[in-house]
MIDOSE-1310 file (N, C-alpha, C; in nm, 2 decimals, decimal comma, always signed):
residues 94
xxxx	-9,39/-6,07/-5,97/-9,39/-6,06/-5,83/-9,42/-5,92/-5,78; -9,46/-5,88/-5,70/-9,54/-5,75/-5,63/-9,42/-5,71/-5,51; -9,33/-5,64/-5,54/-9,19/-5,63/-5,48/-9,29/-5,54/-5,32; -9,43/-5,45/-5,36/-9,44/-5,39/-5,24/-9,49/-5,47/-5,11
xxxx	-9,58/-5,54/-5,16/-9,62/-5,70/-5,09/-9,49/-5,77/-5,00; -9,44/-5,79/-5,04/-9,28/-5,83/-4,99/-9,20/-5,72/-4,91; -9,18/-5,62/-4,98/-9,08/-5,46/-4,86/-9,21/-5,48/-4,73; -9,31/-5,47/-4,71/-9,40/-5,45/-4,63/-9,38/-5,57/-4,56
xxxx	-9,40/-5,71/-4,59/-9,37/-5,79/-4,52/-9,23/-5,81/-4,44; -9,14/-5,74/-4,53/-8,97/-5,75/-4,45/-8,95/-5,65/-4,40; -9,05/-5,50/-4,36/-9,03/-5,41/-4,29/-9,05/-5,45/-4,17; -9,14/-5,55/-4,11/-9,12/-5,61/-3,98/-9,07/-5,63/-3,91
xxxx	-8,97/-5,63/-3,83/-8,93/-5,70/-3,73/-8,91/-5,84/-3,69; -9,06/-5,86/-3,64/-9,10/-5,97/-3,59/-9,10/-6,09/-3,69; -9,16/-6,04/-3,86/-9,15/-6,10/-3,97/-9,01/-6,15/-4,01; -8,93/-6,06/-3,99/-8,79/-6,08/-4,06/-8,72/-6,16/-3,89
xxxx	-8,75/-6,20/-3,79/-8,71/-6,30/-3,73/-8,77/-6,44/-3,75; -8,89/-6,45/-3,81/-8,97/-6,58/-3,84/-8,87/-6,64/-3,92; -8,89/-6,53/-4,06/-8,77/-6,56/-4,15/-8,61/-6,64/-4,12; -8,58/-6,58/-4,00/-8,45/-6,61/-3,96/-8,50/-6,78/-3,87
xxxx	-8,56/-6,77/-3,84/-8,64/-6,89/-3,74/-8,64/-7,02/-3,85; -8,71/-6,97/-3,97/-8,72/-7,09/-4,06/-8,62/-7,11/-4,19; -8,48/-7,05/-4,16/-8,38/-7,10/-4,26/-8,36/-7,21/-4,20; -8,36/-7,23/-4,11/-8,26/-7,35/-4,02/-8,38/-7,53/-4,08
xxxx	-8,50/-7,46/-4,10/-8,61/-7,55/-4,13/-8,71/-7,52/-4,11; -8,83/-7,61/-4,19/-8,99/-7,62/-4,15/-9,03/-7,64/-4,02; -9,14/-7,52/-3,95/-9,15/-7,52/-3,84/-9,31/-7,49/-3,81; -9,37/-7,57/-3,76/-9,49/-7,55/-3,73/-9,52/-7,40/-3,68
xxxx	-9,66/-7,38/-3,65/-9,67/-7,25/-3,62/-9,67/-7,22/-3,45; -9,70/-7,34/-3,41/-9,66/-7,36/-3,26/-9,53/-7,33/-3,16; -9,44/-7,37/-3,29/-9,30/-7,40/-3,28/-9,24/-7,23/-3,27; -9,31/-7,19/-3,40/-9,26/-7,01/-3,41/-9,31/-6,98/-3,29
xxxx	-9,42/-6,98/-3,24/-9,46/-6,87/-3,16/-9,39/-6,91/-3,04; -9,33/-7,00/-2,99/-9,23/-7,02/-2,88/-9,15/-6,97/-2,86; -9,10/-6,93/-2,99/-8,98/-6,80/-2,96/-9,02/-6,69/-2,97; -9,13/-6,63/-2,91/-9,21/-6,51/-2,93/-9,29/-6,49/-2,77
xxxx	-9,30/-6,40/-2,71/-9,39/-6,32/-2,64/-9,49/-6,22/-2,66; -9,59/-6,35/-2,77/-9,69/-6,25/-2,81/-9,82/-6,42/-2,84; -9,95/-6,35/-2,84/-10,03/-6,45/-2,89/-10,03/-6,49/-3,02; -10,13/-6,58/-3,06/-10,10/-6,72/-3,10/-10,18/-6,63/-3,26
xxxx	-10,28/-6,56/-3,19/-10,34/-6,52/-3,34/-10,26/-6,42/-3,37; -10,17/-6,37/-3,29/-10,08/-6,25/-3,32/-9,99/-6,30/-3,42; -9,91/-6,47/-3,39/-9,83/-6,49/-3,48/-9,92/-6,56/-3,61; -10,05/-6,59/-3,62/-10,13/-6,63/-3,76/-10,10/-6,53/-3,83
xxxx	-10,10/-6,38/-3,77/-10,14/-6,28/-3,89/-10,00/-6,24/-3,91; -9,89/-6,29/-3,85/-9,74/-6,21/-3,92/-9,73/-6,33/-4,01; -9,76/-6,45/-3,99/-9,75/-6,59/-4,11/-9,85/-6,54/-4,24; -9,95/-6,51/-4,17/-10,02/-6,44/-4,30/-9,95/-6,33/-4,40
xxxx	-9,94/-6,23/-4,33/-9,84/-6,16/-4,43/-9,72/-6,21/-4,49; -9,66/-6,31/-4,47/-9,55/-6,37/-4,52/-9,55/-6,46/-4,59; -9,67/-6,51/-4,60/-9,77/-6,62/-4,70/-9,82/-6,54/-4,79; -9,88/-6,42/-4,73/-9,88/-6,36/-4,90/-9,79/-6,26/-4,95
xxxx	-9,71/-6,27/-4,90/-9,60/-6,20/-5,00/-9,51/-6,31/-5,07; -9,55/-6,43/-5,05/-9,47/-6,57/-5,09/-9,36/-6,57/-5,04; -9,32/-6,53/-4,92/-9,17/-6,57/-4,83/-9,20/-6,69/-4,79; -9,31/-6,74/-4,74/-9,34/-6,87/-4,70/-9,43/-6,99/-4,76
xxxx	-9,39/-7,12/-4,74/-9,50/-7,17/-4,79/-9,58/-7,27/-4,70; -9,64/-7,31/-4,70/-9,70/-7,36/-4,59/-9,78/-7,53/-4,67; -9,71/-7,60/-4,55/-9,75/-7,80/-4,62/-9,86/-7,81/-4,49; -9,95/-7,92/-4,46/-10,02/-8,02/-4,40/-9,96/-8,14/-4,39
xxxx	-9,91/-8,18/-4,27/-9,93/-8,29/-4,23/-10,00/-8,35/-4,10; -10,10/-8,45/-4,11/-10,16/-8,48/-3,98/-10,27/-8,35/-3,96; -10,23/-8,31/-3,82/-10,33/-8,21/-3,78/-10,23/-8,07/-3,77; -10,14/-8,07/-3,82/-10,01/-7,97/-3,82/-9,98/-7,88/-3,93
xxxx	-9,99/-7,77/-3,99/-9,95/-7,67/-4,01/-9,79/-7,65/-4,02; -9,68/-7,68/-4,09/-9,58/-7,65/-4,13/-9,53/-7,58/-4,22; -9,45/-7,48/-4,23/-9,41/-7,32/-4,25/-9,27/-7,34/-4,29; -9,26/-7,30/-4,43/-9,08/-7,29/-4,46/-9,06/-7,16/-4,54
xxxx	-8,93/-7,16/-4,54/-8,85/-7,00/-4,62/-8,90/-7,04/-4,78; -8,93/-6,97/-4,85/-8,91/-6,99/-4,99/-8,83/-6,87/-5,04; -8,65/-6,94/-5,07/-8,59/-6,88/-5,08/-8,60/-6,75/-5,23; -8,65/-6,88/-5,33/-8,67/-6,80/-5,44/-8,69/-6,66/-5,45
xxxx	-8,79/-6,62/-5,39/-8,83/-6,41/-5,39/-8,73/-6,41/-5,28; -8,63/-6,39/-5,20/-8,57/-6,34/-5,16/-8,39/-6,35/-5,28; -8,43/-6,45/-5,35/-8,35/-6,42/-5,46/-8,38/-6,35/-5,60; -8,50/-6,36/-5,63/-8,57/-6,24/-5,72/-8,55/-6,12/-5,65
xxxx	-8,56/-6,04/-5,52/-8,52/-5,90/-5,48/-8,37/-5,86/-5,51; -8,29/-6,03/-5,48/-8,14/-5,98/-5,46/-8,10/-5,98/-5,62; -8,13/-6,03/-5,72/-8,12/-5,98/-5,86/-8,20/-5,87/-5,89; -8,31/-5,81/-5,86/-8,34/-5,68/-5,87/-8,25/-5,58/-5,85
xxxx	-8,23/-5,57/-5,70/-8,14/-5,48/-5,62/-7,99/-5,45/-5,71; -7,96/-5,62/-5,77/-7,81/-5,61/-5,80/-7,85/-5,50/-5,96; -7,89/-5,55/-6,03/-7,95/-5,49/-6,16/-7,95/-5,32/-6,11; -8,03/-5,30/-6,01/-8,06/-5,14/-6,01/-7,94/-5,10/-5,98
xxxx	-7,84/-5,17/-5,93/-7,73/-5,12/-5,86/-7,60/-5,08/-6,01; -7,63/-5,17/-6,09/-7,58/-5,16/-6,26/-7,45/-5,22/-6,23; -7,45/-5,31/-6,39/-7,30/-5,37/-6,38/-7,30/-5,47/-6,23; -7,17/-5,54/-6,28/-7,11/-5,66/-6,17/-6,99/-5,60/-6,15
xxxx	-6,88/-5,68/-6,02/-6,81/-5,60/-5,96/-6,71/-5,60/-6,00; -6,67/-5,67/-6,17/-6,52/-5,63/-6,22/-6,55/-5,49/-6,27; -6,69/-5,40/-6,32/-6,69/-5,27/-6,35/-6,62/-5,19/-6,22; -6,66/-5,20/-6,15/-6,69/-5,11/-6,01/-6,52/-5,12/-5,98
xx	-6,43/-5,19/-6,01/-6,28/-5,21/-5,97/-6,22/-5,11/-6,11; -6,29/-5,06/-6,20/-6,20/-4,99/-6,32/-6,23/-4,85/-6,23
């Protein structure tokens, strides 16, 4: 995985509320940009970056565009992080 691909896409803002937008569920892209005051190609290109950093994955159905969290790389960072961090937390108590 390309961990810089990813920091760049979660240095966002706007990204890291999508994120928060689609734990709850799959949400068209319609749907996102409702909770937003910004245009429509505005929100294509923050879904783009978050499609390619694989935070998201994106299904078809009908004529719809549907958008979900893929939690996995946000669990690949948090086993990085823990790793660089060294040891689990019965060391850290001695």
């Amino acid at each position: 995985m390309a961990f810089a691909e990813t920091f760049k896409a979660l240095s966002d803002p706007v990204r890291r509320q999508i994120l928060e937008l689609l734990k709850k569920g799959p949400l068209s892209a319609g749907e996102i940009a409702s909770h937003f005051d910004m245009t429509n190609a505005t929100i294509s290109y923050h879904l783009k970056m978050l499609k390619q950093a694989d935070l998201v994955f994106e299904s078809r159905e009908k004529n719809f565009i549907y958008y979900q969290l893929n939690a996995t790389v946000l669990e690949e960072i948090m086993l990085w992080i823990a790793a660089l961090k060294g040891g689990d937390s019965d060391a850290e108590s001695e």
